[in-house]
C-alpha positions as CSV (number, residue, x, y, z in Angstrom):
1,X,-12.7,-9.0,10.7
2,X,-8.9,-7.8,11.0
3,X,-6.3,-8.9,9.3
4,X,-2.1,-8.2,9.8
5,X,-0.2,-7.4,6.8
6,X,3.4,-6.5,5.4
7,X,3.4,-3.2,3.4
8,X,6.8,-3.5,0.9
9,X,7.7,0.1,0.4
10,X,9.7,0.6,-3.3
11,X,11.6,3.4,-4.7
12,X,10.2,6.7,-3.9
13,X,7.6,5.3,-1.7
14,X,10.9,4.1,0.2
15,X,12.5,7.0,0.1
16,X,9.3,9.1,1.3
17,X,8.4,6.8,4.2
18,X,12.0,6.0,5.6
19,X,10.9,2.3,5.5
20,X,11.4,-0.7,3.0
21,X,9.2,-2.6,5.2
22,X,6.5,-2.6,8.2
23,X,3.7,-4.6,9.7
24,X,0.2,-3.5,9.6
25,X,-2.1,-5.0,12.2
26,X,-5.7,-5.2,12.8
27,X,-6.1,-4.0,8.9
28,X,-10.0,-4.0,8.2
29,X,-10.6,-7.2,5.5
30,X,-12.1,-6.8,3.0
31,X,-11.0,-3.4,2.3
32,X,-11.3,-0.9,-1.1
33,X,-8.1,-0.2,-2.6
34,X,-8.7,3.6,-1.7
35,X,-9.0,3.3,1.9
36,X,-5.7,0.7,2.2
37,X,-4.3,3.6,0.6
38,X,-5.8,6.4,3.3
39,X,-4.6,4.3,5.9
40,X,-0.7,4.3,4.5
41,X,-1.3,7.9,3.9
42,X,-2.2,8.2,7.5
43,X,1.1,6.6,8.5
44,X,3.0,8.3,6.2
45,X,1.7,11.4,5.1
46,X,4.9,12.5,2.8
47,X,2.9,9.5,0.2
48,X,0.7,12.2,-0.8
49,X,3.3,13.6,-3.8
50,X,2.4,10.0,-5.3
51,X,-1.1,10.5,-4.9
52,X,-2.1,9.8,-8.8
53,X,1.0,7.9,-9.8
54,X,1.0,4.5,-7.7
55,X,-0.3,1.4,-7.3
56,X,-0.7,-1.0,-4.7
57,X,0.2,-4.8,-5.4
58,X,-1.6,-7.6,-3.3
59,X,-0.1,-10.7,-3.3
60,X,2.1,-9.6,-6.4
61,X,-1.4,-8.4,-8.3
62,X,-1.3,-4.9,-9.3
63,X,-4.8,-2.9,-7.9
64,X,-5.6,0.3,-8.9
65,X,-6.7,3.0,-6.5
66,X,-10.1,3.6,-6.3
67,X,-13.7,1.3,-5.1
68,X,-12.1,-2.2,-5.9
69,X,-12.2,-4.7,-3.1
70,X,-9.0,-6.5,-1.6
71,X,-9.6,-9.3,1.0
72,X,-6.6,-9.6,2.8
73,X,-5.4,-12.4,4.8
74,X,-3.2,-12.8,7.7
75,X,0.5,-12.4,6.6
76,X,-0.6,-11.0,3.2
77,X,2.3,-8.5,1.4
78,X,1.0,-5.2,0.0
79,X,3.8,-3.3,-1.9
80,X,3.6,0.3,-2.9
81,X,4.6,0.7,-6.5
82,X,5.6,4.5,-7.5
83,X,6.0,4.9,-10.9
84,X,9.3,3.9,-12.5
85,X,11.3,6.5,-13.2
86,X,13.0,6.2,-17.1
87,X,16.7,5.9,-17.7
């Protein structure tokens, strides 16, 4: 099953993609964590320098990187959360 979603771009991630915003479409569901975040790196392959510092937020719940399952459903948001930077 395939799923479209919106992936919310913040801060760096922003900055490194040239995008606040885009539509995914025909996203596998469910998917792990890591390969949602091979398939943004595919897109945008400038992501790699936040490799070991982000996080990815479905439906405003933070998921780490790595094996975890994310079942996504049409329309979902997934935001890509670099690290916030002090100040």
């Amino acid at each position: 099953m395939t799923t479209h979603v919106t992936v919310l771009y913040f801060a760096k991630s922003a900055e490194l993609t040239g995008v606040k915003e885009e539509e995914l479409v025909a996203v596998p569901t469910p998917i792990s964590s890591l390969e949602l975040w091979t398939l943004l790196l595919q897109r945008h392959p400038r992501l790699r320098l936040l490799q070991d510092q982000v996080v990815l937020a479905v439906r405003q719940q933070y998921v780490a990187i790595g094996d975890q399952l994310v079942t996504l459903g049409d329309g979902d948001e997934v935001a890509v959360v670099p690290p916030l930077s002090g100040g």
